[in-house]
C-alpha positions in Angstrom: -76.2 1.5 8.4 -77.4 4.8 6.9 -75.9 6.9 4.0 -73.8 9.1 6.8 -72.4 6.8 8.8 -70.9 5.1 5.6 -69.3 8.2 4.4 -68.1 8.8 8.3 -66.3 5.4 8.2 -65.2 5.9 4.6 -63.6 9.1 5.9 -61.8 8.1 9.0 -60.4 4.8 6.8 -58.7 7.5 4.5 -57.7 9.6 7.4 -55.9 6.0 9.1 -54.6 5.2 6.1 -52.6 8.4 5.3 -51.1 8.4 8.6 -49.4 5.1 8.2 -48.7 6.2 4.9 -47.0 9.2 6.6 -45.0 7.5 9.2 -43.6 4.7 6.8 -42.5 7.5 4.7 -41.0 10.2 6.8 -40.9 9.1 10.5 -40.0 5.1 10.4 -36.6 4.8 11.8 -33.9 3.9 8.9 -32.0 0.9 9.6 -29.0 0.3 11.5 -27.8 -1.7 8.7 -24.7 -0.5 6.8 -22.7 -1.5 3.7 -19.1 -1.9 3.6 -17.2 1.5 2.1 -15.7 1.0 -0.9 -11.8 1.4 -1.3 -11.3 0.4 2.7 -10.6 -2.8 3.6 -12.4 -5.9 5.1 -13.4 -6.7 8.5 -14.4 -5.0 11.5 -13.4 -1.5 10.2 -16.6 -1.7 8.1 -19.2 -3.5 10.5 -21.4 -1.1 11.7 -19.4 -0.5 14.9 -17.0 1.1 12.7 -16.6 5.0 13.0 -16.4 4.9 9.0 -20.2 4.1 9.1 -20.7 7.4 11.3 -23.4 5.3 13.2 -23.6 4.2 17.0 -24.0 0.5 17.6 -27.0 -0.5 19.3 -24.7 -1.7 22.6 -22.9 1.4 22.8 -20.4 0.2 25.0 -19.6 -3.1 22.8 -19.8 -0.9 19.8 -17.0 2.1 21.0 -14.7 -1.0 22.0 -14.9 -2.2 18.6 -14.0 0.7 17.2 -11.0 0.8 19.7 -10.1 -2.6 18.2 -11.2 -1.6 14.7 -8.3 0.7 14.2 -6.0 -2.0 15.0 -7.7 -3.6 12.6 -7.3 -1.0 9.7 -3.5 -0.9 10.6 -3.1 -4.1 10.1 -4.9 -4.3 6.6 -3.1 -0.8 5.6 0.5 -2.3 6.8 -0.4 -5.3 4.7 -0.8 -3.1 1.3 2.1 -0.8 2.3 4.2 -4.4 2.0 3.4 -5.1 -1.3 5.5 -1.8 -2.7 8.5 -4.0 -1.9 7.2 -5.7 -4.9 7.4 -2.3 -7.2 11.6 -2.5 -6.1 12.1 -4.7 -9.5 9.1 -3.4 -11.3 10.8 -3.1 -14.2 13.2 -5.9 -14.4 11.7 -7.4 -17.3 12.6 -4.1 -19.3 15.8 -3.8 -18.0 17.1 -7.4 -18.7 16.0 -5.9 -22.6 18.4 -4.0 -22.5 21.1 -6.5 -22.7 19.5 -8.2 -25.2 19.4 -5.7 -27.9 21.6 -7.4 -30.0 22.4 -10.8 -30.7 26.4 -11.5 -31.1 25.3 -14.4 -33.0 23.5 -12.7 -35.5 26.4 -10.3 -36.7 26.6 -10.2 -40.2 28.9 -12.6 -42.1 31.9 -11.9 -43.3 31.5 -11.1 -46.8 30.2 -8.1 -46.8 30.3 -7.6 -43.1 31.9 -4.0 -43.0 29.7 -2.5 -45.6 26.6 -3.7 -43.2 28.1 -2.6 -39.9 26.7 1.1 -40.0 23.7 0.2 -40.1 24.0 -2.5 -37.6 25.6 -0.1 -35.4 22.9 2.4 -35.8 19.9 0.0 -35.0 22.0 -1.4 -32.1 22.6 1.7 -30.2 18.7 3.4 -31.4 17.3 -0.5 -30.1 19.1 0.1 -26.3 18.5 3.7 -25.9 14.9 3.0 -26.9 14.8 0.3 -24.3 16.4 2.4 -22.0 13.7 5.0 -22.2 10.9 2.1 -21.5 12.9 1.1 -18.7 13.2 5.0 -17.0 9.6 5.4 -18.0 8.3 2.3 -16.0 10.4 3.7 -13.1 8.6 6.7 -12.9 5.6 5.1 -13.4 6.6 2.8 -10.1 7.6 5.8 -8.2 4.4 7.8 -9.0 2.4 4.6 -8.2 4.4 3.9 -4.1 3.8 7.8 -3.2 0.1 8.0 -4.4 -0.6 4.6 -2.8 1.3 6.1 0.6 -0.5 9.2 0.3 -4.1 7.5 0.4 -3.3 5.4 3.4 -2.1 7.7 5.2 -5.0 10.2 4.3 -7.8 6.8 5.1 -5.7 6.3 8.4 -5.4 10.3 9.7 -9.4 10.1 9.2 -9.9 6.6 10.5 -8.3 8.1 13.7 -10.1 11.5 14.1 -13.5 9.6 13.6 -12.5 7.0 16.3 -10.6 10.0 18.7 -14.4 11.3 18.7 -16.1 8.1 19.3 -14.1 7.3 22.5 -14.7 11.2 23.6 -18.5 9.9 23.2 -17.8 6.7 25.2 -15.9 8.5 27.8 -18.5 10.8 28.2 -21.3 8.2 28.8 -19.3 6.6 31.1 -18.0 9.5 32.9 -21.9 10.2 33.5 -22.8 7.0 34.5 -20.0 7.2 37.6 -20.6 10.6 38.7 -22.5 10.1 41.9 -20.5 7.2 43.0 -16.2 7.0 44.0 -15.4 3.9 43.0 -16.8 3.9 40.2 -15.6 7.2 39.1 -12.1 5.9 40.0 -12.8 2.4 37.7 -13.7 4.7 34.9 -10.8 7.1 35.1 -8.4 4.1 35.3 -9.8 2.3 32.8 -9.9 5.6 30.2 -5.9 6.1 31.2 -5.4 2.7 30.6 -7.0 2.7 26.8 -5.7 5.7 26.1 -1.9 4.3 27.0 -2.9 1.3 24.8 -3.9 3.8 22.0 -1.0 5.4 22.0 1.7 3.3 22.1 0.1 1.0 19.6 0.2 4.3 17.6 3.7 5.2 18.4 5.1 1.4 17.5 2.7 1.6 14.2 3.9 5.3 13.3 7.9 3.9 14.2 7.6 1.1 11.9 5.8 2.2 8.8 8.6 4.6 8.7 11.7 2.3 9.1 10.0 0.4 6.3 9.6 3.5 4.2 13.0 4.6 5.0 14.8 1.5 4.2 12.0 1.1 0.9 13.4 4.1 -0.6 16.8 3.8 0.2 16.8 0.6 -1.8 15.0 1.7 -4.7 17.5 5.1 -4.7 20.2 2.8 -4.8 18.4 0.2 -7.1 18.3 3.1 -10.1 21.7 3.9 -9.6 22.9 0.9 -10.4 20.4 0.5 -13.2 21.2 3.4 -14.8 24.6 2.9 -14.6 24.5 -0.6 -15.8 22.6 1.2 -18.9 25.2 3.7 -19.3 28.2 1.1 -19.4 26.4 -1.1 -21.2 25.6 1.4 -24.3 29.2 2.7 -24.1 31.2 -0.1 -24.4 29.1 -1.2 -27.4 29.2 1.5 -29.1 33.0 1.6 -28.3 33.4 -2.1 -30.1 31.5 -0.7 -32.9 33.1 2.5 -33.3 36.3 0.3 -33.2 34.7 -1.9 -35.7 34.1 0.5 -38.4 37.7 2.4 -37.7 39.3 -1.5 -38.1 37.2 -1.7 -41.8 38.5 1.9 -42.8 42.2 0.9 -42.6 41.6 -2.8 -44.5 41.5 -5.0 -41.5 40.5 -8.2 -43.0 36.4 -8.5 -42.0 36.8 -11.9 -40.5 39.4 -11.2 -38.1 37.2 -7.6 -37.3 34.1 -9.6 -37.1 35.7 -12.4 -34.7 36.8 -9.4 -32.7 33.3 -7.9 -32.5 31.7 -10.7 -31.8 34.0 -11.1 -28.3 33.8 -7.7 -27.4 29.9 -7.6 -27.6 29.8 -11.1 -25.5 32.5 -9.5 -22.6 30.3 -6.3 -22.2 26.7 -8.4 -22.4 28.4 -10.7 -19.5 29.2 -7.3 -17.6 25.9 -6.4 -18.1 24.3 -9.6 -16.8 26.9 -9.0 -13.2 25.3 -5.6 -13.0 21.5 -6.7 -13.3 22.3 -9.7 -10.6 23.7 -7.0 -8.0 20.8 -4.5 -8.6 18.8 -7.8 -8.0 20.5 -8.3 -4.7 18.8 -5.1 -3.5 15.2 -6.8 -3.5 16.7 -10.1 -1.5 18.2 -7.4 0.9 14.9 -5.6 1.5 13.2 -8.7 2.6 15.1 -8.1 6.2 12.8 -4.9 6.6 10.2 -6.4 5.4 9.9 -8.8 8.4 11.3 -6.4 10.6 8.5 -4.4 10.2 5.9 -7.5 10.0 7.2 -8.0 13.1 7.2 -4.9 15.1 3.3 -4.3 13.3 2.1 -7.6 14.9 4.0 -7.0 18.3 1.9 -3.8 18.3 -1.4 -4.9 17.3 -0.9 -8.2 20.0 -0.1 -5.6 22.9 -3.1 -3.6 22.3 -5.4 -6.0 22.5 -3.9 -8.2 25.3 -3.7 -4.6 26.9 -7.3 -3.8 26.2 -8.6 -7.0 27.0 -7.1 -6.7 30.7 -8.5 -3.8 31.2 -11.7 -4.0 30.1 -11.5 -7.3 32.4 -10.6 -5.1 35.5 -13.5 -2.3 34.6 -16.0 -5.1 34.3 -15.3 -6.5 37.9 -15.1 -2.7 39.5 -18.2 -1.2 37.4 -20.3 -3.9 35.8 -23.1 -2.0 34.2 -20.6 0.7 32.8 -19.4 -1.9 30.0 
């Protein structure tokens, strides 16, 4: 082999070599493959059927159904978090029972020298409840700043998980739309088959949209009523003690002896920590009463998911029988 063929070869190797280097690079196909998106839940909304994944799956027929069943799927998961504000209802129970525990009627001081203590006593008291009371109103802000920013991303995820599927099936209706044009019956199996997915769409919508709002309705009007009674238990509670103390101080003024004032005390402050203790248990009650719409709307969510997919399932049944290579 002579000097110029070698270089030739030498040449052309390079020249092979760069092109695969070239396609690898910029003209290899990127893979199909996709991760699930963070902050959505599990399951087939993130396979790469998914709409979220803005991909088409390699069957698209198989992979526009899924997404159809997909958004069933996301409902389910987003009605699942929606249930657990119930659980914010008594979010701040543990401050609130503080409240009544701001004293100790035990503790008072004793008797000698009992009504030269009692300002003080009656200062801390009342500072230790309102300062109590202020954790408790802060935590229930906190809670209601925490339900509406959790409602307002769901509903955000769900509005775009539906406009992303809304354009897949115009995709898949398309496809199939063109694969029946030149023959009846099949044109007349596609167009049943897209009314009867688009029935199935919307009424599992409809029942969804219905119950999420019941639940919200029902959520709200318990934790309204929830910090009424609250609040009010807070209010009565720091007024009648400050009333016993007030009383307290006006019964060591005049020369009442301090063990007959401090006996006195020490009742009062038990009678209006036992009314204080009725009020917490019927705020309580509010929680055991939400758990009614909480199954209520468990129930009409998987009522609605089971339809659409019995409903879908028959139909795609029926389109496969009528036009077998349009599925």
């Amino acid at each position: 082999m002579n000097t110029v063929t070698k270089i030739l070869l030498a040449i052309g190797g390079i020249i092979v070599a760069a092109v695969v280097v070239f396609y690898v690079l910029f003209q290899m196909p990127a893979s199909t493959t996709s991760s699930p998106v963070p902050g959505l839940p599990t399951g087939e909304i993130n396979t790469p059927t998914s709409p979220i994944n803005g991909r088409e799956s390699a069957s698209q027929s198989s992979g526009a159904y899924a997404r159809l069943l997909g958004e069933s799927d996301f409902d389910s998961s987003i009605f699942n978090a929606e249930i657990a504000d119930a659980n914010f209802l008594i979010g701040e129970k543990a401050e609130f029972i503080s409240v009544g525990t701001s004293y100790d009627e035990n503790a008072l001081p004793a008797a000698d020298g009992f009504c030269a203590k009692l300002p003080d006593l009656a200062d801390e008291t009342i500072a230790k409840i309102e300062s109590r009371e202020s954790i408790v109103l802060s935590r229930k802000a906190q809670i209601t700043v925490q339900i509406d920013s959790g409602r307002k991303i769901r509903d955000e995820e769900k509005n775009s998980i539906r406009l992303q599927n809304a354009s897949a099936r115009d995709r898949y209706v398309a496809r199939l739309s063109a694969l029946s044009v030149s023959n009846a019956a099949h044109k007349t199996a596609v167009e049943k088959f897209i009314a009867a997915i688009t029935d199935a769409i919307n009424n599992r919508r409809t029942a969804i949209n219905s119950a999420q709002q019941t639940f919200r309705q029902a959520l709200d009007e318990a934790r309204l009523a929830r910090t009424g009674l609250v609040s009010t238990a807070i209010s009565d509670f720091k007024a009648s003690v400050k009333v016993a103390l007030d009383k307290s101080q006006t019964d060591c003024s005049v020369g009442v002896a301090a063990t007959a004032i401090r006996t006195t005390l020490k009742t009062q402050l038990k009678d209006t920590y036992d009314a204080f203790v009725a009020d917490q248990i019927a705020a309580e009650k509010l929680a055991t009463a939400l758990q009614a719409a909480v199954s209520a709307r468990k129930t009409a969510v998987s009522k609605a998911l089971t339809d659409f997919k019995l409903t879908m399932d028959t139909a795609r049944k029926a389109f496969r029988v009528s036009f077998p290579q349009g599925e």
